[in-house]
N, C-alpha and C positions, 0 to 999 in steps of 0.2 A: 496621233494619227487619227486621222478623221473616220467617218465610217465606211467612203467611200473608196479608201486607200487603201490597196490588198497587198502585204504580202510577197513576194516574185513567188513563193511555193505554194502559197494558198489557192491558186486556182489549176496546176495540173500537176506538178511536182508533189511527192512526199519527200518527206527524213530519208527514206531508202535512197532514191533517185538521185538526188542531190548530194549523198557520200558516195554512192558509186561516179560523179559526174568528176565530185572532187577526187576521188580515188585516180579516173582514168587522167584528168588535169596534172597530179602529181609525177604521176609513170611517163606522164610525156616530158614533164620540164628534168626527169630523171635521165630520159632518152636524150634531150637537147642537150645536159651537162656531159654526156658522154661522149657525145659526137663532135663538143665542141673540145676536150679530152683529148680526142685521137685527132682529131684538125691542130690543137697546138703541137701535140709530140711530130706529128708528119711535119708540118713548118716551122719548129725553132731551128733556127741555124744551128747543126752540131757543130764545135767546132773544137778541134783537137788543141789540146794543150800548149803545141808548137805555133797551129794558127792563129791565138787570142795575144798569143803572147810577139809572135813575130812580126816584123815590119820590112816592109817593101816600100821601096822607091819608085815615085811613078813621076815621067818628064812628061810635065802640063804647063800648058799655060794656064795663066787665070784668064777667068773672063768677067767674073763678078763675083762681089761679096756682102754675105750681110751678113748680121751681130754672131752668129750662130754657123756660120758656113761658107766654102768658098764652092765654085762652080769652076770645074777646072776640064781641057780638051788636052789629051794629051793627041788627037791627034785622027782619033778614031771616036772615040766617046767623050761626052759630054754630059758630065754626073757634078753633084752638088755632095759633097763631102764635110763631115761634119768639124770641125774646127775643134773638139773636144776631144776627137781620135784623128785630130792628124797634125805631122809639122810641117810650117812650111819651112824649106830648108832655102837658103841664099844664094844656091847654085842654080835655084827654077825648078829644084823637084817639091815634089810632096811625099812627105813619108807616112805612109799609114798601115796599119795590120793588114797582114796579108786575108783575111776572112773578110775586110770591108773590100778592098782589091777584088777579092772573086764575088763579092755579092755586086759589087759594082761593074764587074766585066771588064777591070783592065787589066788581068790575069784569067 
C-alpha cells in the first residue's frame, strides 16, 4: 500500500463505528431472512393429504407442446401443465392432481 492509499476507516470511521455499522448490517439481513420466512409459509401451497395425492380429469384440448409440458384449453383457460404431474389420457382428458387443477383454475 503506497503512502498515498488510506484506509476506508482511517479518515472518519473508528473500530467503534464500523462494528456498530456492521452490527446494524447484521440485524437487517436478520430482518430480511425473517420476512422472507413468513413470505414462504404465507405462499407454500398447503395442500391436504387427499389434494397431493388426488387426481382430477380435466377435458382440454392441446394446443402445444414442449419437452417438459403441454398447454392445454379446456375451454375457458388456457394454462401450460407440467407433463411430470399429469397424464395424458386417450379419451382427450388430462389427469392431473387436484392442487395443480386449483392452482391452475380449472377447479
Amino acid at each position: 500500500m503506497s503512502e498515498q492509499e488510506t484506509l476506508p476507516w482511517d479518515d472518519e470511521d473508528t473500530i467503534e463505528s464500523l462494528r456498530a455499522k456492521l452490527t446494524a448490517s447484521q440485524a437487517e439481513v436478520k430482518r430480511l431472512h425473517g420476512m422472507l420466512d413468513r413470505w414462504r409459509e404465507e405462499n407454500t401451497m398447503t395442500k391436504s393429504k387427499n389434494d397431493s395425492q388426488e387426481m382430477i380429469d380435466i377435458a382440454a384440448e392441446l394446443r402445444h407442446e414442449s419437452d417438459l409440458a403441454w398447454q392445454i384449453d379446456d375451454g375457458t383457460k388456457l394454462e401450460w401443465i407440467p407433463k411430470s404431474r399429469t397424464v395424458k389420457n386417450e379419451d382427450g382428458t388430462f389427469s392431473i392432481p387436484m392442487w395443480l387443477a386449483k392452482k391452475k383454475g380449472f377447479v
